[in-house]
C-alpha positions in Angstrom: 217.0 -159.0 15.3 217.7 -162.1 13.2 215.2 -164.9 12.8 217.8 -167.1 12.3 220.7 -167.3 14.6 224.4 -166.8 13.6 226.0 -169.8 15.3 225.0 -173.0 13.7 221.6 -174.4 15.7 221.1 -177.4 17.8 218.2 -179.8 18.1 216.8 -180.4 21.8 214.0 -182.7 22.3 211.4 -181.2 24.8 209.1 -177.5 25.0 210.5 -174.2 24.9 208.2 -172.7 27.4 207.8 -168.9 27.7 205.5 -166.4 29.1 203.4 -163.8 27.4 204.9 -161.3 30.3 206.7 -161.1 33.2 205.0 -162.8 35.7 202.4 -164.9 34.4 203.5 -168.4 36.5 205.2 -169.7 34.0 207.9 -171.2 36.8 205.0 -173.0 38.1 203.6 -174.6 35.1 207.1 -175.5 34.1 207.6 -177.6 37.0 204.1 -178.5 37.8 204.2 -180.3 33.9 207.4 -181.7 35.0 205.7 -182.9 37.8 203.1 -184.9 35.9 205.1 -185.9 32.9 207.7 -187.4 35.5 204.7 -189.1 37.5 203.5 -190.2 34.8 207.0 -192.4 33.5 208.8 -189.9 31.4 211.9 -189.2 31.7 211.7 -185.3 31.7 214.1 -182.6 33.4 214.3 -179.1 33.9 216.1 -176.2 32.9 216.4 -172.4 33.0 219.2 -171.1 31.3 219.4 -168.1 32.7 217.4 -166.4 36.2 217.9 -162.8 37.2 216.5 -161.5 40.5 215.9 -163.0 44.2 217.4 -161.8 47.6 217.9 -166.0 48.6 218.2 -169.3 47.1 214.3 -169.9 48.4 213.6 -166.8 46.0 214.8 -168.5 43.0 213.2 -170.0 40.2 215.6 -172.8 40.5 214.5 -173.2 43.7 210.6 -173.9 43.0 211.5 -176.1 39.7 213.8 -177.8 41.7 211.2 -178.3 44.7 207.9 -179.1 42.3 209.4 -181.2 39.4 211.1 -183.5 41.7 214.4 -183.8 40.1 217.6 -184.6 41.8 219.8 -181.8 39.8 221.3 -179.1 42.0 219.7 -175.4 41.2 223.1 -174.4 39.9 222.5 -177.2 37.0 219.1 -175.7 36.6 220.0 -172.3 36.3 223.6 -171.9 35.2 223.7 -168.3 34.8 222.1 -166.5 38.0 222.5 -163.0 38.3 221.1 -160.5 41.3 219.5 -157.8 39.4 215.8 -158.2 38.2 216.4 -157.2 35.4 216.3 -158.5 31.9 219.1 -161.3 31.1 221.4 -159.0 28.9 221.4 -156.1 31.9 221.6 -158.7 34.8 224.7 -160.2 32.8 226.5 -157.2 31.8 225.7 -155.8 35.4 228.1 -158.9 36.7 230.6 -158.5 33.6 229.3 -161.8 32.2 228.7 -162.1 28.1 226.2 -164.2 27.0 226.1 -165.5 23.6 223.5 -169.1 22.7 225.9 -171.0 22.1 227.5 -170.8 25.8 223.8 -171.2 27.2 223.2 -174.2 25.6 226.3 -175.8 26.2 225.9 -174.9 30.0 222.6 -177.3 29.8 224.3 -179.7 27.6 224.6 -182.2 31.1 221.0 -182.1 31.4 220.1 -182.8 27.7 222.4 -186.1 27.9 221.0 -186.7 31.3 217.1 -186.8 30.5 215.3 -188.0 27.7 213.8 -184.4 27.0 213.6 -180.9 28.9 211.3 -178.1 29.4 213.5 -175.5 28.9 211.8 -172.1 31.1 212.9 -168.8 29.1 213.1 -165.4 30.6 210.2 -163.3 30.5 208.2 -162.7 27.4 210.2 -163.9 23.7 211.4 -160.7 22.9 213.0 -160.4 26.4 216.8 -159.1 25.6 219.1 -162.0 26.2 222.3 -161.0 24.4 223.5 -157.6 22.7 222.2 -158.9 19.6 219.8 -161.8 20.4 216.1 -162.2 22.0 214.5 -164.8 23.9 213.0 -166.0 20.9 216.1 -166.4 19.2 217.7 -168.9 21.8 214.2 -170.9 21.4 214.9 -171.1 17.5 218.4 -171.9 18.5 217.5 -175.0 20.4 214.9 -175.7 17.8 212.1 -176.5 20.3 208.2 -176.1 20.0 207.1 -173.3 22.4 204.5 -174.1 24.8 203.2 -170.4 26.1 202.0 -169.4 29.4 199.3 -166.4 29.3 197.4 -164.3 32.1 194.1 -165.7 32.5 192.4 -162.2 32.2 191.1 -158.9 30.4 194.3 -158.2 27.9 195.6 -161.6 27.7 194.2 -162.3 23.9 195.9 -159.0 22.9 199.4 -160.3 24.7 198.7 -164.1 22.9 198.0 -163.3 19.6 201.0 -161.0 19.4 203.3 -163.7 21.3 201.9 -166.5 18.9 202.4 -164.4 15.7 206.0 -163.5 16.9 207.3 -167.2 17.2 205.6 -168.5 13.9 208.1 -165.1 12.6 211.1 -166.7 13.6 210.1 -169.6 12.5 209.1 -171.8 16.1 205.8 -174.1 15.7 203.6 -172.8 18.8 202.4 -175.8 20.8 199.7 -174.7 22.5 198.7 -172.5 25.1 198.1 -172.3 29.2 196.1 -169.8 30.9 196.9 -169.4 34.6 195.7 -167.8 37.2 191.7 -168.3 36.3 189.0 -167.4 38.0 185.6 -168.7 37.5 183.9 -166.5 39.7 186.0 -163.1 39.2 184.2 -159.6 38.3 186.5 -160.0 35.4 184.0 -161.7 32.9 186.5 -162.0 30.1 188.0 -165.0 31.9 184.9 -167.1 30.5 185.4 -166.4 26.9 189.2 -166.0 26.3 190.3 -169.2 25.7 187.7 -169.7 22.6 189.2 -166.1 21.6 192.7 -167.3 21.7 191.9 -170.5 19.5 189.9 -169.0 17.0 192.0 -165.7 16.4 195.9 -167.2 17.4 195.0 -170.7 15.6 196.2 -172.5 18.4 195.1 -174.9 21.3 194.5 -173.5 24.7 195.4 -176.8 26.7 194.8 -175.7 30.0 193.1 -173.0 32.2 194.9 -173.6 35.6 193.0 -171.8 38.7 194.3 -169.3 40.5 196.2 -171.1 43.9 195.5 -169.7 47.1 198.0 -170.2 49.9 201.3 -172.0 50.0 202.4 -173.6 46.8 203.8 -177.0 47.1 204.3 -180.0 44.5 200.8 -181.5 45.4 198.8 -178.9 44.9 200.5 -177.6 41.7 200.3 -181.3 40.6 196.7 -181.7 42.1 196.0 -178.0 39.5 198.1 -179.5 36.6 196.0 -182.9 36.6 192.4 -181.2 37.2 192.5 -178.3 34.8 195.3 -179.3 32.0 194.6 -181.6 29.1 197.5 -183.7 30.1 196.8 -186.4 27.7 197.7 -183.7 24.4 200.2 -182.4 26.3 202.2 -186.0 26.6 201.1 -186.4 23.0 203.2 -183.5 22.2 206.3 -185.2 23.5 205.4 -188.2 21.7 205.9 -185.6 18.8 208.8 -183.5 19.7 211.0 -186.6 20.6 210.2 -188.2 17.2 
């Protein structure tokens, strides 16, 4: 895969935010942030270019960034490209006879860029997720020329799955913002949980700017809020708007 992509780049103000796996809450932190950084007078939207997998609109990641974040924008303006098959972006896609290619998924988000001030844009997956027949994750975040803010398990493994995601990005040339560790828990047999976070700074050379507990129960915009607030340093994280819309 290229580090560079073939179509001329863009510039989008905002995070890049991607997951370190499949299914590490990084849907939740996107639009728990948004949540906050809306709250909190910026003028923040959200947007996931493209969303494989769930039966119902309620099953959607454009549901739940659409619920928590609080914008107005319709889930179809949130998630352009929608396809049925969990699969990986490229398969869902070609499964439906749609071609992808970055330039098409950035222009389908183009309405939101003019709308809002800046974006967290939620990626598929992990960076090296396949997103066209030629492109990765990774390579859409380079297009859009955005930091990447990283969402990592909480647990045994996740230093392993960070180092590697943090190494990858400063590859194809993306500045890593920091990092979020979800799903902690303090009192868990899992002892790893007290020390990763030091790990991940001293061996990644990055900032861990939030260890958000693992939420019991039904998730709704106050409690993810309520998480965001109590456990994220949302202070550095607003300071790295300040710097990405510079």
């Amino acid at each position: 895969m290229s580090d560079v992509a073939a179509d001329k780049p863009v510039k989008w103000t905002g995070l890049f935010v991607s997951g370190t796996d499949t299914g590490v809450g990084k849907t939740i932190i996107t639009a728990g942030l948004a949540a906050v950084l809306r709250a909190d007078g910026l003028e923040i939207g959200v947007y996931k270019p493209v969303q494989s997998g769930g039966e119902t609109e309620e099953m959607r990641d454009s549901y739940l960034l659409r619920a928590i974040s609080g914008v107005s924008d319709a889930p179809e303006e949130i998630a352009p490209f929608s396809f049925s098959a969990p699969l990986a972006p490229l398969l869902a896609a070609e499964a439906e006879g749609v071609a992808l290619s970055l330039p098409r998924v950035a222009a389908a988000g183009e309405p939101l860029k003019q709308k809002y001030k800046a974006l967290l844009v939620e990626g598929a997956g992990g960076l090296a997720v396949p997103l066209t027949k030629t492109e990765l994750i990774v390579d859409f975040a380079a297009y859009l020329g955005m930091p990447v803010l990283l969402v990592a398990r909480a647990g045994l493994g996740t230093i392993n799955h960070t180092i590697l995601s943090v190494a990858y990005a400063r590859q194809h040339g993306l500045r890593v913002a920091g990092v979020i560790l979800n799903g902690y828990r303090p009192n868990d047999s899992d002892k790893s949980m007290e020390s990763n976070a030091a790990l991940i700074e001293e061996y990644a050379g990055v900032q861990v700017l939030g260890q958000i507990p693992w939420m019991e129960g039904e998730i709704s915009q106050t409690s993810v809020t309520e998480a965001i607030r109590a456990y994220a340093d949302t202070e550095k994280i607003r300071e790295l708007f300040s710097i990405s819309t510079r």
